[in-house]
C-alpha positions as CSV (number, residue, x, y, z in Angstrom):
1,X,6.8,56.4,-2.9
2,X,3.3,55.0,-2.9
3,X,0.9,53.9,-5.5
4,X,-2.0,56.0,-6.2
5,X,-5.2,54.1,-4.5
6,X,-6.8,53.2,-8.1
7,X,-4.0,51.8,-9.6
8,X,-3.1,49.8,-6.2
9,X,-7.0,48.6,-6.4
10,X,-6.6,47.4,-10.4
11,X,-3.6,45.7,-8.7
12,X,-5.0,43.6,-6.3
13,X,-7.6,43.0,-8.7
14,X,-5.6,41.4,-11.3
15,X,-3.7,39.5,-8.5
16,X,-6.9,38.0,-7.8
17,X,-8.1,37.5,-10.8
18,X,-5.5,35.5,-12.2
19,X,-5.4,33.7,-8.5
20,X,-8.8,32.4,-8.9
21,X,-8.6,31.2,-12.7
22,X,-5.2,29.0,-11.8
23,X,-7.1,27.5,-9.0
24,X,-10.1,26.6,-11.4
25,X,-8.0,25.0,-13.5
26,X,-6.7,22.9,-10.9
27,X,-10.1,22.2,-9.7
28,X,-10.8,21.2,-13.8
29,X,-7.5,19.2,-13.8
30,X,-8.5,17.3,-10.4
31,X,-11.8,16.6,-11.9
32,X,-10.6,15.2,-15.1
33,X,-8.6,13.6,-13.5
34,X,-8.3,9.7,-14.9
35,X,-7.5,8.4,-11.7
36,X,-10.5,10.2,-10.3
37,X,-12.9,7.4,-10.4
38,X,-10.5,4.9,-9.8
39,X,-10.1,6.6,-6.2
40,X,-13.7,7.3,-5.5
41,X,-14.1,3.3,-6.1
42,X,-11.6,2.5,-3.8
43,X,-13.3,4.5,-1.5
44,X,-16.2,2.2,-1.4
45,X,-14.0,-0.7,-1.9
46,X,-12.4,0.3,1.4
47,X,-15.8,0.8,3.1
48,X,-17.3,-1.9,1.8
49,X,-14.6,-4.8,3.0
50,X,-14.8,-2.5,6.8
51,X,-18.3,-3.7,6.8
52,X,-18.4,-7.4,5.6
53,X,-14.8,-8.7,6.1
54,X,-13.9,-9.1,10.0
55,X,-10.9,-11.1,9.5
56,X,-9.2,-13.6,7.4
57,X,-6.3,-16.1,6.3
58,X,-4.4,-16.0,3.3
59,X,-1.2,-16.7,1.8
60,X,1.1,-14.0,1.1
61,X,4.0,-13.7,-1.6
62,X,6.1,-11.0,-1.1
63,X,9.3,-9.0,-2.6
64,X,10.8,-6.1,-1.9
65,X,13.5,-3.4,-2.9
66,X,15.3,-2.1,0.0
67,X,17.9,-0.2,0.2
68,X,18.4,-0.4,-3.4
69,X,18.4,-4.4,-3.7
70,X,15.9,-6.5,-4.7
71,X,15.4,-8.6,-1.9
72,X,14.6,-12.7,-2.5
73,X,10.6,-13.9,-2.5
74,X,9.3,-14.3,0.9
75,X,5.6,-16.8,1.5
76,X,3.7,-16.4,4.7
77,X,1.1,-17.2,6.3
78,X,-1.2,-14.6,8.0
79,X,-4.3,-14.2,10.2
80,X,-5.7,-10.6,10.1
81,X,-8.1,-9.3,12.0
82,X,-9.7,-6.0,11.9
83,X,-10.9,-4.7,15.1
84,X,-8.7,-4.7,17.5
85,X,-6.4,-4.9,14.5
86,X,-4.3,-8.1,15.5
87,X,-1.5,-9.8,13.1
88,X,-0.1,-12.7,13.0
89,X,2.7,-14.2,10.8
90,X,4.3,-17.4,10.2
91,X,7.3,-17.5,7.2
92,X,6.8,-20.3,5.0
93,X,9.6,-19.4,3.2
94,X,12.6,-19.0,2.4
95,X,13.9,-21.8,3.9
96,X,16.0,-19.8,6.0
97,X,13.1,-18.1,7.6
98,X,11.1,-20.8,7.7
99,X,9.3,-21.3,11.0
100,X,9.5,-17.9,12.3
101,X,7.1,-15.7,13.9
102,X,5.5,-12.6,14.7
103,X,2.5,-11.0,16.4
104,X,1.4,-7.4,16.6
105,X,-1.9,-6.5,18.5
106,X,-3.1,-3.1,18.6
107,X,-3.2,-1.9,22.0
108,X,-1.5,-4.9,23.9
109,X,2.1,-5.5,24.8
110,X,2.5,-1.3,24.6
111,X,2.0,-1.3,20.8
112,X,5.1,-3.3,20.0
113,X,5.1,-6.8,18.2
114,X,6.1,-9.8,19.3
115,X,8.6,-11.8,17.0
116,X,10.6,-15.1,17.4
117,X,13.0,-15.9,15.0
118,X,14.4,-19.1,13.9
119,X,18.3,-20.9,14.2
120,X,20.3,-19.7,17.5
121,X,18.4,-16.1,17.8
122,X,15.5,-17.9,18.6
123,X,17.0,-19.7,21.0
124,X,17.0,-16.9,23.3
125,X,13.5,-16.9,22.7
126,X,10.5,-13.6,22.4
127,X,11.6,-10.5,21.4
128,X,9.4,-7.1,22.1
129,X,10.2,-4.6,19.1
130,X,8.9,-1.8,17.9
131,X,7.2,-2.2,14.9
132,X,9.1,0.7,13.2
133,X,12.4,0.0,14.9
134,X,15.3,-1.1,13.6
135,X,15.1,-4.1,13.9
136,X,11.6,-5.3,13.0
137,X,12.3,-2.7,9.8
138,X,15.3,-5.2,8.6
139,X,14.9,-6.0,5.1
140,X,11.5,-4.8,5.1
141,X,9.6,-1.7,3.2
142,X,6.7,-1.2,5.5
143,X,6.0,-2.4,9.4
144,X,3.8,-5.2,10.5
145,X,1.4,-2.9,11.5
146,X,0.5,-2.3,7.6
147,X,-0.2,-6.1,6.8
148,X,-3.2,-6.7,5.1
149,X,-5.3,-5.8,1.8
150,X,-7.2,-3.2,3.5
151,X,-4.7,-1.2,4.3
152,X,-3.0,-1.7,1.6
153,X,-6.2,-0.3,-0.3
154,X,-5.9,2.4,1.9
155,X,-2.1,3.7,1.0
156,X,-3.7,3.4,-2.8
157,X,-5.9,5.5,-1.8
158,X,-3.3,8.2,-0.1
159,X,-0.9,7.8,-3.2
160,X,-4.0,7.9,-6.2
161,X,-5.2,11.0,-4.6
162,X,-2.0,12.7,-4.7
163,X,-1.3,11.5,-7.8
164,X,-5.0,13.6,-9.2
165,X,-2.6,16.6,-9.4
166,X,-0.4,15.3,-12.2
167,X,-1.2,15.8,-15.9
168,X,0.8,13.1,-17.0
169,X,-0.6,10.2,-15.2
170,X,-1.9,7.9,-17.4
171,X,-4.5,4.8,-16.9
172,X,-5.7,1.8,-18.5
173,X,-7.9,-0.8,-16.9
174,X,-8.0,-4.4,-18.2
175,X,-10.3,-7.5,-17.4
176,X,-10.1,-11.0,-17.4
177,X,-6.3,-10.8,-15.7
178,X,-5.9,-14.1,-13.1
179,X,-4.3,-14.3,-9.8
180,X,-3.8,-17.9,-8.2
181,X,-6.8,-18.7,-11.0
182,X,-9.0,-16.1,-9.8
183,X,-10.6,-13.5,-12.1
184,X,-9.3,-9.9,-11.3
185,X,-9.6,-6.6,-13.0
186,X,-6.1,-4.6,-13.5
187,X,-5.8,-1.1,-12.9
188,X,-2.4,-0.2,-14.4
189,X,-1.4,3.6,-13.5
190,X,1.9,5.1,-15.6
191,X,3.3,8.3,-14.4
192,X,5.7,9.8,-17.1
193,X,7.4,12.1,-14.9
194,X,8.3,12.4,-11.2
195,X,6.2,15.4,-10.5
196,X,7.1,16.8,-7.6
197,X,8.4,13.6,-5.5
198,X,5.3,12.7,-4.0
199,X,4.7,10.3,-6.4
200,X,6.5,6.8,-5.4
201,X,6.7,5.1,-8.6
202,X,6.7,5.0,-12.4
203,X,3.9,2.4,-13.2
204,X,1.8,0.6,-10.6
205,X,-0.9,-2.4,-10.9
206,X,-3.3,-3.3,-9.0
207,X,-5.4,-6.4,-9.3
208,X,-8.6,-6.9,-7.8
209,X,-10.9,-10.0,-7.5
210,X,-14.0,-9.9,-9.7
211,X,-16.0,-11.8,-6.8
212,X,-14.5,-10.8,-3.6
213,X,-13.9,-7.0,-4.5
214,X,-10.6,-7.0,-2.7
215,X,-7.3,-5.8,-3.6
216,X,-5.2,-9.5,-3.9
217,X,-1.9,-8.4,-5.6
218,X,-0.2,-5.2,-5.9
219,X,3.2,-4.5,-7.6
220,X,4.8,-1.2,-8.6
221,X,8.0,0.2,-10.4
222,X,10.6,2.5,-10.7
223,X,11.8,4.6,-13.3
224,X,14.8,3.3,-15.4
225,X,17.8,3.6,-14.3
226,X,18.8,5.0,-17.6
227,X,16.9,6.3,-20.6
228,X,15.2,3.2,-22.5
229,X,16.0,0.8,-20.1
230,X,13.1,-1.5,-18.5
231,X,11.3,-0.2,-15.2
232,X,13.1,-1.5,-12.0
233,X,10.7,-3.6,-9.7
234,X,9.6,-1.8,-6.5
235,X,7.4,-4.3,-4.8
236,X,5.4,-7.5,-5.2
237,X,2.1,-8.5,-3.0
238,X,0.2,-11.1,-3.6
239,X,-2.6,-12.9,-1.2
240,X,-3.7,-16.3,-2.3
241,X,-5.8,-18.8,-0.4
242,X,-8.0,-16.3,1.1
243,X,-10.6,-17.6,3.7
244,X,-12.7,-14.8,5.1
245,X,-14.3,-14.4,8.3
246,X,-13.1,-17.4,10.0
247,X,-13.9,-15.8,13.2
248,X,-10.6,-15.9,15.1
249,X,-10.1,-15.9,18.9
250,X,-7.2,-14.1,21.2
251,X,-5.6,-16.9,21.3
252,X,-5.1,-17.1,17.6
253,X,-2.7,-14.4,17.4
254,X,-0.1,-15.3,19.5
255,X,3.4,-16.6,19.3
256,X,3.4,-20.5,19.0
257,X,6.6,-22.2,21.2
């Protein structure tokens, strides 16, 4: 039996009606978004350190959960450069790793990173791994080929804008924080619920350096395992001893023997 033509026409009518006021509201949501502005500076954070910032050294401190375990702190040394984006890493610590190596440079050795570890693996001397593998990924959250504060920046970016779409997102910005002595503003993000699942954690910082305008630590948690309990550390970044534009060569970003 079919509808009679008006009725069928108030139907669709309705339907889109209501279709277009729940997608204002979104719009409205989106736009009231706290985390808006934090975003839309990131945006010209990220475009700002493409333009001045060619390279650089620092110092990173690093832990991570993987797997469910919270992994020990690692310290290395990296050069970083930009365009062709080249890495290279040198583990300071722990004092197992200490002494061991990796390279990745976009575009050379058929995208895969060059690594040489320490104690009788190393003996046998370069490995060639993917940077995504199995291998390189051991005990690690992300792949060489995300090193650095820019792209770092950039995942913010990714997660902040997904994160636009939940109401109970909150944020609080605070001044005067200090990393390695350095003045930094905090931008602490708390997300109540999980949402959907595409947001990764419960409460995130992010510090970044009054005078440089770069993202130099980043940590981030997950819920509690049970109601009332404290949030369980995700991940740790930190880059101290920062020394940009040094102008590195080729040469600079490859394995030392």
């Amino acid at each position: 039996m079919s509808l009679p033509r008006p009725l069928l026409i108030a139907i669709l009518f309705a339907l889109e009606t209501c279709l277009a006021t729940a997608s204002a509201r979104s719009e409205d949501a989106v736009a009231g978004h706290p985390l808006v502005d934090v975003v839309e500076s990131g945006k010209v954070r990220i475009s700002n350190i493409e333009k001045r910032i060619q390279d650089y050294s620092c110092k990173l401190t690093k832990r991570e959960r993987v797997g469910g375990e919270l992994l020990g702190h690692e310290i290395i040394y990296c050069r970083v450069r930009h365009n062709p984006y080249s890495v290279y890493l040198y583990f300071l610590a722990p004092e197992e790793r200490k002494g061991q190596q990796a390279v990745y440079v976009e575009g050379q050795n058929d995208d895969k990173l060059l690594a040489l570890p320490v104690g009788v693996a190393g003996r046998l001397g370069v490995y060639t791994l993917k940077p995504d593998g199995f291998l390189a990924m051991q005990g690690q959250r992300y792949p060489i080929t995300e090193t650095g504060f820019l792209n770092l920046a950039r995942r913010l970016i990714e997660v902040g804008e997904k994160e636009t779409t939940n109401p109970n997102t909150k944020v609080r910005i605070y001044k005067n924080a200090k990393v390695d002595g350095r003045p930094c503003t905090v931008t602490e993000v708390v997300n109540a619920e999980r949402g959907s699942g595409d947001i990764p954690y419960h409460k995130a910082r992010i510090f970044v350096d009054d005078e440089l305008d770069i993202p130099v630590r980043f940590e981030s948690y997950d819920w509690p395992a049970e109601e009332g309990g404290e949030p369980l550390l995700l991940e740790e970044y930190t880059y101290t001893d920062i020394k940009l534009n040094p102008n590195f060569k080729d040469s600079d970003f490859e394995i030392r023997q």
